[in-house]
N, C-alpha and C positions, 0 to 999 in steps of 0.2 A: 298584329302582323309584323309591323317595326321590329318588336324587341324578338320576337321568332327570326327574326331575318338576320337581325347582328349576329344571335343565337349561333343562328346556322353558319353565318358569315365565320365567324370565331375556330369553330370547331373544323372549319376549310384549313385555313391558314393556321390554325396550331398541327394540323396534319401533313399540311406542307413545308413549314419546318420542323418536324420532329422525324417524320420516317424518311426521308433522304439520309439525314444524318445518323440514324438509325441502320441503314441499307449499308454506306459507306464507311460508318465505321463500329461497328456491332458492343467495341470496346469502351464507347461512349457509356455506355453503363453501368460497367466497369468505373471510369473515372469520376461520375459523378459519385458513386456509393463510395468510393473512396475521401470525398469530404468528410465525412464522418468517422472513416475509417481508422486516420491516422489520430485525433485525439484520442480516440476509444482504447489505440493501440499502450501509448503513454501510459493512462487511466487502468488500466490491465494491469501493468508493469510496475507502476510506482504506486497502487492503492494494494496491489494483492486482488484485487476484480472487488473492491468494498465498491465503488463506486462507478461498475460496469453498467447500474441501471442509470444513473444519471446520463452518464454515456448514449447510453442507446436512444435517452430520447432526443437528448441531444443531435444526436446521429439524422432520425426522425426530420427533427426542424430544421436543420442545416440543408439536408436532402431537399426538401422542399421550398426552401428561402435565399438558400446560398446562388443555388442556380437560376434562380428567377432574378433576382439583383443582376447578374452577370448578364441575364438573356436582355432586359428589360433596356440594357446599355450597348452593348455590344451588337447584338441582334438587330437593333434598328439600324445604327450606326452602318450596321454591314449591308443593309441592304437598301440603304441608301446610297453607298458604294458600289453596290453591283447594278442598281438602280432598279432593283424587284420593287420599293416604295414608291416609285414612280408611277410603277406599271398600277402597283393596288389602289393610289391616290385616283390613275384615271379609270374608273371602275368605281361602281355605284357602292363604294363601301364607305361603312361608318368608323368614325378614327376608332369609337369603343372597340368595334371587332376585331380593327388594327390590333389594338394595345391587348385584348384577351386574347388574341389567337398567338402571339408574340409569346407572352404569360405562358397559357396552357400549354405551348409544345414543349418548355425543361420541364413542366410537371407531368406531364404524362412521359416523357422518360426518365421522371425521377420515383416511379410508381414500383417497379421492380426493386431499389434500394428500399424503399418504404414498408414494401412489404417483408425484406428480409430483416432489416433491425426490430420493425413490430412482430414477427414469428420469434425470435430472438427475444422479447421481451415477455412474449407469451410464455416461452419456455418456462422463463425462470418465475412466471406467475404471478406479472403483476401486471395481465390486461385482463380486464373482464370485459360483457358484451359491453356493458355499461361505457367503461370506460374508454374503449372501441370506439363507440359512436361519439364523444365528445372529445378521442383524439384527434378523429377525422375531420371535423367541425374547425378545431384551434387550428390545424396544419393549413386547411383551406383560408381560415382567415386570415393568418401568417402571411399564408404564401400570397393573397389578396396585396397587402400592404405594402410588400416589399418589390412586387413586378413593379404597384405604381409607384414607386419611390426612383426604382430604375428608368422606367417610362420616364416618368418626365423628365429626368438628369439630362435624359440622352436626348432629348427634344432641344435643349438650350445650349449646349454642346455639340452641336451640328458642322461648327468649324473646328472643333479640334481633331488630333490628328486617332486616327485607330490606337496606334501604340499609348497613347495618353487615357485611352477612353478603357484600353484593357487593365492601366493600372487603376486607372480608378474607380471600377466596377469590382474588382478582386479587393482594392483595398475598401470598398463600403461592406462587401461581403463580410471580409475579416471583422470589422467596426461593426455589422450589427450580429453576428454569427459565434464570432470567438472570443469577443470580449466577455460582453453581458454574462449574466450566468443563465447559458442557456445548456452549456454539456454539465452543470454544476448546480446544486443546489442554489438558489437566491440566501439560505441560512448562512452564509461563508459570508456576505458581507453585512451581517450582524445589522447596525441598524442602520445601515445605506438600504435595506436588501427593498425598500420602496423604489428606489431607481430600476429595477428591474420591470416594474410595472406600467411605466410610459415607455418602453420599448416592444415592439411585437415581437419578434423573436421568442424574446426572453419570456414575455407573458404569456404567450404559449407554451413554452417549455415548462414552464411552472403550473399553468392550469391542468395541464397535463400531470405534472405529478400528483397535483391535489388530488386528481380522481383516479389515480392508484393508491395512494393510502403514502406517497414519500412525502410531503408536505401538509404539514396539519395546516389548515384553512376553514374555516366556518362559513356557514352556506352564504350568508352576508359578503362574506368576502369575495367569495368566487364570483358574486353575482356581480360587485361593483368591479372586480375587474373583466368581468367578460364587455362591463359597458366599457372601459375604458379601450379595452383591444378593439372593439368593433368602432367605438366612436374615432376612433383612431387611424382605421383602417379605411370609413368613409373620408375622414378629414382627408388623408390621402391620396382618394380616389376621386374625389371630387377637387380639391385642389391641380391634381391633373389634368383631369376633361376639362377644367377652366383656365390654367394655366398654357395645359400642352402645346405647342406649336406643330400644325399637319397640315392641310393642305396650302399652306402659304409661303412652307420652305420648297 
């Protein structure tokens, strides 16, 4: 009943912050699809569209990672500010459903961009059912890793000031988002392209190509990086829930 109740607890508070802002400003989805939008545009223009599918999944994992970074920091931060954390603190809830209901409301507004780069990728035919369901899978565990990477930033960061906290939520975004090679093949850094695989982002982006056919990988391989993404994503997540600071600030 516990984990039903965070469950439930979760899916309160990712609804309360995603459709106010949803109601207020409709254009919000708009702006996050545009994460992805403007490298894509680049990628168009200077490749001739050779490398519009990289792009798109690109698009993909940025939709689903960029904004959760951003909520994971910002988001607390803000409503600690207007003192809605207060209110949730005195209330029978658990910090986990705090920090997933935080999480899930950019992801479930980042669901309509998601579905339009992946119809988009359909198009041009290089999603199967197959590959579908083990896109879905890498973006959830992506997007797992990077809420709590945000979470707890913003947990230790509780005195600095908002404008400090928005650059520095935007500037991790960029750092795990547009560096790595997550809009770009991992092949372009020849034999660094191992460093792309202790990053989530990027090891999604690339598991992801594996099971459309743009990156040769052997089933060996995929296997040992999905442990790395997942074991990765716990270290994470449990470094959080152990580290986080919540009902004591």
């Amino acid at each position: 009943m516990k984990i039903t109740k965070i469950l439930n607890d979760a899916l309160i508070i990712g609804w309360i912050k995603s459709y106010p802002d949803f109601r207020r400003n409709p254009l919000t989805l708009i702006l996050i699809a545009t994460v992805g939008a403007i490298p894509l545009f680049f990628m168009l223009i200077f490749s001739g569209g050779g490398l519009i599918v990289h792009g798109l999944i690109g698009a993909m994992v940025s939709s689903a990672t960029f904004i959760g970074v951003l909520a994971g920091i910002q988001d607390i931060s803000w409503d600690r500010y207007v003192k809605i954390r207060e209110m949730i603190v005195a209330m029978p809830v658990h910090p986990a459903s705090y920090a997933l209901g935080i999480a899930l409301a950019p992801f479930l507004l980042s669901i309509p961009s998601l579905i339009f780069y992946g119809t988009l990728t359909a198009y041009l035919g290089f999603i199967t059912l197959e590959a579908t369901l083990w896109t879905i899978l890498a973006l959830i565990v992506a997007w797992a890793a990077m809420s709590a990477i945000g979470f707890m930033i913003s947990t230790y960061l509780y005195k600095v000031s908002m404008m400090v906290l928005n650059n520095i939520s935007t500037l991790l975004g960029f750092l795990f988002v547009f560096i790595p090679p997550v809009f770009y093949s991992e092949t372009i850094l020849g034999s660094l392209s191992w460093i792309s695989v202790l990053i989530p982002t990027s090891n999604a982006a690339n598991l992801i190509r594996a099971y459309m056919g743009l990156l040769p990988l052997s089933a060996e391989t995929i296997i040992i990086r999905w442990v790395i993404l997942i074991a990765t994503t716990v270290a994470f997540v449990v470094l959080t829930s152990v580290k986080a600071r919540w009902r004591e600030n």
